[in-house]
BARODO-493645 format. One line per field, with one value per residue (C-alpha): x, y, z. Coordinates in pm, whole numbers, padded with zeros to 5 digits. Each point is the difference from the previous one (the first is absolute). Layout:
BARODO-493645
east (X | ...)
north (Y | ...)
up (Z | ...)
This chain:
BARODO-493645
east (05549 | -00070 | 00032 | 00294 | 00041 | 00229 | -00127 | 00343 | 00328 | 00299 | 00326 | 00314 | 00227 | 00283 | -00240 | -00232 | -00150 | -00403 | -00192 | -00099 | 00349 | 00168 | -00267 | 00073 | 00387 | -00083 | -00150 | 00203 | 00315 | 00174 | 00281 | 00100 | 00292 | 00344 | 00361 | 00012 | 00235 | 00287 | -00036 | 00340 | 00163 | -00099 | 00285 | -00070 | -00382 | -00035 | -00345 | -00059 | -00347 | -00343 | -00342 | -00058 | -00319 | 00043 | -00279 | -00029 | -00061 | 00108 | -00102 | -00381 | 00121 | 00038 | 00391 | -00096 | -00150 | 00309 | 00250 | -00076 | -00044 | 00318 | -00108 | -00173 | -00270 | -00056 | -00112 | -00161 | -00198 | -00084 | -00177 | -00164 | -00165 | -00090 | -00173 | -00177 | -00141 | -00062 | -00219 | -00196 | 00123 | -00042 | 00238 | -00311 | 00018 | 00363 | -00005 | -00294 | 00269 | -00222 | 00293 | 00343 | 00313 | 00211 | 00299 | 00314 | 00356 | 00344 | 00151 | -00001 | 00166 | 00315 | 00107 | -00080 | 00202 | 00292 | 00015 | -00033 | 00275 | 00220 | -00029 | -00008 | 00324 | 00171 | -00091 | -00246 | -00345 | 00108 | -00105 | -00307 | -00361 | -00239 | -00241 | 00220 | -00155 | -00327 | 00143 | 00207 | -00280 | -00097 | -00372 | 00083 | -00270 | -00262 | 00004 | 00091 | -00314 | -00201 | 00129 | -00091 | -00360 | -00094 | -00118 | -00061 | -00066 | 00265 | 00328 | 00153 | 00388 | 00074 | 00410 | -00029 | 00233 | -00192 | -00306 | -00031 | -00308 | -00194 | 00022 | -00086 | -00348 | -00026 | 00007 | -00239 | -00215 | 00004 | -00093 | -00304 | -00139 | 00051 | -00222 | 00330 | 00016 | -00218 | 00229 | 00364 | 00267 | 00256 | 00269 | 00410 | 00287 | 00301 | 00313 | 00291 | 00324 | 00352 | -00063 | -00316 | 00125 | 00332 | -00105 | -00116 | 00285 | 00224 | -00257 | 00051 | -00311 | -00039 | -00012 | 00356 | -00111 | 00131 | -00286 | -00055 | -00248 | -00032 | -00335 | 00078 | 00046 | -00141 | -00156 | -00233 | -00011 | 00198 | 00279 | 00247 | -00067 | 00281 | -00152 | -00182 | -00022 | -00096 | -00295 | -00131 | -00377 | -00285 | -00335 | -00295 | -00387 | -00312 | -00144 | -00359 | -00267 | -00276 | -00282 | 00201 | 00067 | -00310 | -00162 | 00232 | -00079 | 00378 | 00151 | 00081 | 00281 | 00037 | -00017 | 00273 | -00132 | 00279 | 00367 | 00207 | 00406 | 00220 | 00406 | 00175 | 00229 | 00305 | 00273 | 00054 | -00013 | -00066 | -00408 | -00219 | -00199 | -00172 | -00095 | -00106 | -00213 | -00212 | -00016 | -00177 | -00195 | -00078 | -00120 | -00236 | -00143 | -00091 | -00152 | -00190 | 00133 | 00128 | 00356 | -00290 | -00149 | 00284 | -00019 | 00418 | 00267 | 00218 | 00337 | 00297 | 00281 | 00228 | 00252 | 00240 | 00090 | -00071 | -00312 | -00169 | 00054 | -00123 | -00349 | -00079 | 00005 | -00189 | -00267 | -00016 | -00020 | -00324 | -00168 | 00107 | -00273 | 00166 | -00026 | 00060 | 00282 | 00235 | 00269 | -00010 | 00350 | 00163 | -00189 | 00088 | 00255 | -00031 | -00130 | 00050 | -00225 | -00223 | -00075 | -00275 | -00199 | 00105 | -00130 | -00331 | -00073 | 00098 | -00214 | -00308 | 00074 | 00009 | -00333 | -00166 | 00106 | -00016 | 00357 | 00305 | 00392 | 00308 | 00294 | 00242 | 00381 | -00167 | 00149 | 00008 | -00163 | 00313 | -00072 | 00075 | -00332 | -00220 | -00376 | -00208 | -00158 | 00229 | -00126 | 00231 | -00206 | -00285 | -00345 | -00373 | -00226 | -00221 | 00154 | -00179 | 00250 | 00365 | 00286 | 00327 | 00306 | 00269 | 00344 | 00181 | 00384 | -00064 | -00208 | -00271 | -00311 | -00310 | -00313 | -00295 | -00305 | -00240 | -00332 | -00247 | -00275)
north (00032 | -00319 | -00361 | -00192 | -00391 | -00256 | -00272 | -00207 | -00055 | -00212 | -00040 | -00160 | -00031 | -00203 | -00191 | -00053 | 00085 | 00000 | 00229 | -00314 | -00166 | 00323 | 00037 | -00353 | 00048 | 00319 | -00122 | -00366 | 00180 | -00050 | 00204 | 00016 | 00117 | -00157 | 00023 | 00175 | -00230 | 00195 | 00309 | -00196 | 00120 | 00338 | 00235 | 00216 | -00122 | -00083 | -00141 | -00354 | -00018 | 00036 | -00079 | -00194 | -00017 | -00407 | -00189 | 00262 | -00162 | 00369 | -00137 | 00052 | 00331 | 00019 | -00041 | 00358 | 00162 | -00092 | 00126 | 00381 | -00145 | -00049 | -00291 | 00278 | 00041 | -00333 | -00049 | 00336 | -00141 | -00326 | 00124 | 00222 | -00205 | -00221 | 00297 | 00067 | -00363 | 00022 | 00299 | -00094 | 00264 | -00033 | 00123 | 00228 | 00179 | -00010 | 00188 | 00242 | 00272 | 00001 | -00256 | 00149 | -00188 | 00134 | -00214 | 00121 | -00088 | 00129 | -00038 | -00164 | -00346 | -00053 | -00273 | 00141 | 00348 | -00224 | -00094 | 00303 | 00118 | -00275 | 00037 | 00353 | 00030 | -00256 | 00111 | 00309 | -00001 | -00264 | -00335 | 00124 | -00128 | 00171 | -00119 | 00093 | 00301 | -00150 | -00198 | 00304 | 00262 | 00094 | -00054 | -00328 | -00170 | 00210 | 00029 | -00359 | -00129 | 00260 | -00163 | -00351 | 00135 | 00190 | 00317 | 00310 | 00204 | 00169 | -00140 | 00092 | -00100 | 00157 | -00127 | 00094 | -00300 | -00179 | 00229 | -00073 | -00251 | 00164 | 00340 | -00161 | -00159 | 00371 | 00136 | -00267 | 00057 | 00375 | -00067 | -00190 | 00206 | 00330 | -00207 | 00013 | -00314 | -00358 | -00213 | -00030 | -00316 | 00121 | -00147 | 00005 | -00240 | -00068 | -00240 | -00139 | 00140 | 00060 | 00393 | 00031 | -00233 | 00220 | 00367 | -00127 | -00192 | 00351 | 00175 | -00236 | -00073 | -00346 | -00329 | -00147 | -00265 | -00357 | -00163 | -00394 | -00056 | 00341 | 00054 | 00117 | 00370 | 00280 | 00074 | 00308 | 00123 | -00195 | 00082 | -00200 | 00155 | 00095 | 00111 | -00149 | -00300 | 00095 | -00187 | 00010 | -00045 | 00179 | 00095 | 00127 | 00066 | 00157 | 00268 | 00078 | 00213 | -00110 | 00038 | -00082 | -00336 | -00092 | 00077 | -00261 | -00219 | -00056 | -00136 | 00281 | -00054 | 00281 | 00387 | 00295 | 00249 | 00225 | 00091 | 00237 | 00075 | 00230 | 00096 | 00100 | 00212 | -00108 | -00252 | -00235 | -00278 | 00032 | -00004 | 00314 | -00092 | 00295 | -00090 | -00327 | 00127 | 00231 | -00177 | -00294 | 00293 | 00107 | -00330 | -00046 | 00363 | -00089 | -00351 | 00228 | -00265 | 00077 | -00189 | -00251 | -00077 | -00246 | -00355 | -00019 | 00168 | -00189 | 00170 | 00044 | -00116 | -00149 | -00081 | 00344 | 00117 | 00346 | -00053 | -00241 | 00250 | 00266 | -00162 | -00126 | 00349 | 00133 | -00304 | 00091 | 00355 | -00056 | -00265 | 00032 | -00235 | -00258 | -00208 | -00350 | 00037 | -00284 | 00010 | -00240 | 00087 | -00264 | -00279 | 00127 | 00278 | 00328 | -00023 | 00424 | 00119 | -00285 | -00037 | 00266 | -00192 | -00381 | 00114 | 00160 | -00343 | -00176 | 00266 | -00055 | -00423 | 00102 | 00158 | -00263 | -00271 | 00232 | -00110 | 00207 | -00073 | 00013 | 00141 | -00265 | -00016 | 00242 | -00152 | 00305 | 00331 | 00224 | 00336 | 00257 | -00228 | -00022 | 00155 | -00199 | -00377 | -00164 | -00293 | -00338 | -00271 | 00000 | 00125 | -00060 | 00301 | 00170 | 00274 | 00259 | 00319 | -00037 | 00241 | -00042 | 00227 | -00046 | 00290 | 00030 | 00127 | 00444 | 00012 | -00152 | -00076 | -00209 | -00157 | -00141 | -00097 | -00342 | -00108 | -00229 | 00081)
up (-03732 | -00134 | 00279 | -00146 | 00025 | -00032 | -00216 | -00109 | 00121 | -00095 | 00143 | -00041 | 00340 | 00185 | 00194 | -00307 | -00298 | 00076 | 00314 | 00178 | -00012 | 00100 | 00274 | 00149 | -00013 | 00195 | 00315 | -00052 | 00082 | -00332 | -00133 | -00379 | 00091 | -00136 | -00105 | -00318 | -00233 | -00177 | 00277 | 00180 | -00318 | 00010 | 00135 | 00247 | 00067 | 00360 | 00011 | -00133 | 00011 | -00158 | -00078 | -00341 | -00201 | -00111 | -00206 | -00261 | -00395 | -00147 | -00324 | 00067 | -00135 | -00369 | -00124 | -00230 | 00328 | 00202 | -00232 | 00153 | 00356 | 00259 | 00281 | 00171 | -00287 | -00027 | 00348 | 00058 | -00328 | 00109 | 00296 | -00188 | -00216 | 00325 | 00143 | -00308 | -00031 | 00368 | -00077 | -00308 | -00202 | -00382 | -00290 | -00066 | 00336 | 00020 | -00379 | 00070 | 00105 | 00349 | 00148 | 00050 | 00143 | 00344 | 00035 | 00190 | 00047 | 00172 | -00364 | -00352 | 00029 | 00185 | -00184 | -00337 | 00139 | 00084 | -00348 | -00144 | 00166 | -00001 | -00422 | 00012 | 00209 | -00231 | -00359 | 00047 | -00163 | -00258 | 00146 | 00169 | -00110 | -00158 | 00292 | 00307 | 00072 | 00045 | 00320 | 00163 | -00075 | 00397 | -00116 | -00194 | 00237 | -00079 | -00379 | -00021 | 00225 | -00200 | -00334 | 00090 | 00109 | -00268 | 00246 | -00171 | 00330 | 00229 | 00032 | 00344 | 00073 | 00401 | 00022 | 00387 | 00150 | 00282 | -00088 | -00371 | -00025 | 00311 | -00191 | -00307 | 00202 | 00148 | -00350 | -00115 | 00293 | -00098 | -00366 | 00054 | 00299 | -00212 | -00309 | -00197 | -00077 | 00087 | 00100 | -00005 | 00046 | 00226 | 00225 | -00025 | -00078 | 00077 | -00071 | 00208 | -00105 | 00207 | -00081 | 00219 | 00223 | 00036 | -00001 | 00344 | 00101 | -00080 | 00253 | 00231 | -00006 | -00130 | 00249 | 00052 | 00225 | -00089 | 00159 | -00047 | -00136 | -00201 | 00086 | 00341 | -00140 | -00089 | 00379 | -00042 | 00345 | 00137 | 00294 | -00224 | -00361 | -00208 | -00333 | -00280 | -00281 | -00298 | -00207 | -00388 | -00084 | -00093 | 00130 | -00261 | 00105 | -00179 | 00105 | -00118 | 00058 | 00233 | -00236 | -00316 | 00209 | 00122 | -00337 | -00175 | 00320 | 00095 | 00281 | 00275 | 00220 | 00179 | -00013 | 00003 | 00261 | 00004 | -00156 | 00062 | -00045 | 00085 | -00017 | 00379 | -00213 | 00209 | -00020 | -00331 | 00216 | 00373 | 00043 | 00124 | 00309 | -00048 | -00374 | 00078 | 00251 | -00256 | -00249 | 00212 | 00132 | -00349 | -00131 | 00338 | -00067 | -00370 | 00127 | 00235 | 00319 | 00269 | 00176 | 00178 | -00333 | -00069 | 00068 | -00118 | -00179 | -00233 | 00085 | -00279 | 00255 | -00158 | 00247 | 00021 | 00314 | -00056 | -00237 | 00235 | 00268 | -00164 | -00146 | 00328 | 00188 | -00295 | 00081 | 00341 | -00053 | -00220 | 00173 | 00399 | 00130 | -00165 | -00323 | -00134 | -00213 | -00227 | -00302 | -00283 | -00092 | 00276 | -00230 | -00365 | 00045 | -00145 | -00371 | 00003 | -00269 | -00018 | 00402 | 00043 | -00307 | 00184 | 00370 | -00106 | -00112 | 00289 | 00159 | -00188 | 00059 | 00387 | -00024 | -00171 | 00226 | 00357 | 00069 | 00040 | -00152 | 00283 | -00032 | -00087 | 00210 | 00237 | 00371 | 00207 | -00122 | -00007 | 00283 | -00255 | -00172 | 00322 | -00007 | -00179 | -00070 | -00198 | -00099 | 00060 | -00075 | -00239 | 00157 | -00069 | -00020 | -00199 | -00194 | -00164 | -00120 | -00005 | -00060 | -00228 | 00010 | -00232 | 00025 | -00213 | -00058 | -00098 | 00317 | -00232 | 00228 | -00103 | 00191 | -00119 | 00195 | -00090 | 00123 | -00039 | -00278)
């Protein structure tokens, strides 16, 4: 198997729109979290709140390009092309058919389905555009960032919820390291909409706090949490093949050293401890680590009672001596499908500057929580291999492991 690198990365997020920004709002304490205007209006939505990508000129794609693309396109595609300039990657590489595309979502645009079936519902199939199909497509992300690149390679849509863009870097990761492929752009999107924002709210699963300010909620961990806030955003990064890399004398930013996912077959929407445990297992085994290997592991909490709960048993379960540990989700919120692609990114900024996010609104580490480091306040130290784990809704389990090169 083939080493696989990370040699771009571009983001868009609630607490900003470039890896050093984001990093700074990390380990300030900043929250992009917000009263969504218009959600007051919504009947039956209980939440209120949400994490909104702002300083966006949408225009820098094409009006022709965006008439297939829903708000989630656009953005997915605008990091995109940041991680491709960030890489160095030429329309001749991306066209070569030896650089394929993995972008993932939890569907095709909710705004562009709400109008699809508000027409459809009023006069059938008459109104609707010629186009609209294009946005609500579940792999609308993928073709559409492929489009605008001009890749010829594999085109990879995973539509796995709050898994979708760290199976899509697995699948990348996979590509490369089987000589499949030489690079490939791949990441996740998503967009803010009262329909993500209210399948959790029905579950009960969604924050209901009235804090003031806002940003006092989501509280991964935390005694007090009471469910999560969803964000929008997108996360994209370039994976490469070592050699292919250093021949072309890019930029390395980090290395995949293992991947690995895995379904607890169980309940729709309660999490597996016992999934989550192999499948962290799984991805350590194919890094060749061990649980003391790890300098930190990005956690997916997002703020649910039970999920929270869950994940950190499953963290203490695979690493019982103890391991720093922090959410990014208290900060942005829960961008679902594009979180895995936004926190490997934060990862890789944590690893190049040896210092390590908090957990944002965490007070008092809840007891169902207890067992490991979490991290309150931002910390100094060198940091070498990291883990992220991202579950997803479908018992959907993913973890990838980064290092230093």
């Amino acid at each position: 198997m083939r080493r696989v690198v990370v040699t771009g990365m571009g983001l868009l997020t609630p607490v900003g729109n470039e890896p050093d920004e984001v990093f700074t709002a990390l380990c300030s304490g900043q929250s992009g979290v917000t009263e969504v205007p218009g959600w007051n209006e919504v009947p039956g939505l209980g939440t209120r709140l949400g994490g909104l990508v702002c300083g966006v000129d949408t225009r820098t794609v094409p009006r022709k390009q965006r008439r297939t693309m829903g708000r989630m396109a656009v953005l997915g595609s605008i990091a995109a092309d940041a991680a491709v300039a960030d890489a160095g990657l030429t329309p001749e590489l991306l066209s070569s058919g030896r650089a394929g595309v993995a972008m993932g979502s939890t569907t095709g645009s909710p705004a562009e389905l709400e109008r699809f079936f508000a027409a459809y519902l009023q006069s059938g199939l008459e109104q609707q555009e010629g186009t609209l199909f294009m946005r609500v497509m579940s792999h609308t992300l993928a073709s559409n960032v492929a489009g605008r690149l001009g890749t010829f390679g594999r085109l990879l849509a995973p539509c796995a919820a709050c898994a979708s863009s760290t199976q899509a870097i697995g699948a990348g990761y996979e590509a490369i390291a089987w000589g499949l492929q030489d690079v490939m752009v791949c990441g996740g999107a998503e967009e803010m909409h009262a329909m993500s924002a209210g399948v959790f709210d029905i579950l009960s699963a969604a924050s209901r706090a009235e804090p003031t300010p806002p940003v006092r909620t989501p509280r991964p961990f935390d005694r007090d949490r009471d469910g999560l806030v969803v964000g929008e955003g997108a996360g994209v990064v370039v994976l490469e093949a070592y050699e292919h890399a250093r021949h072309r004398g890019a930029s390395i930013l980090g290395e995949v050293l293992g991947y690995a996912t895995c379904c607890g077959a169980g309940h729709m929407t309660s999490s597996n401890h016992a999934a989550m445990v192999a499948c962290m297992r799984a991805a350590l085994a194919q890094a060749e680590l061990n649980a003391e290997g790890i300098d930190y592991v990005n956690a997916h909490a997002t703020g649910t009672v039970q999920g929270d709960a869950a994940e950190a048993a499953a963290t203490r379960a695979v690493f019982p001596q103890g391991v720093r540990v922090s959410s990014l989700k208290g900060h942005m919120g829960h961008t679902l499908g594009a979180c895995g692609a936004i926190e490997v990114i934060a990862c890789l900024c944590m690893m190049h500057r040896n210092c390590l996010a908090p957990t944002l609104n965490l007070e008092q580490v809840g007891e169902d929580c207890a067992g490991a480091d979490y991290l309150r306040e931002p910390i100094e130290t060198r940091v070498d291999k990291v883990m992220s784990n991202n579950f997803a809704f479908g018992d959907i389990n993913a973890t990838l492991i980064l290092g230093r090169t």
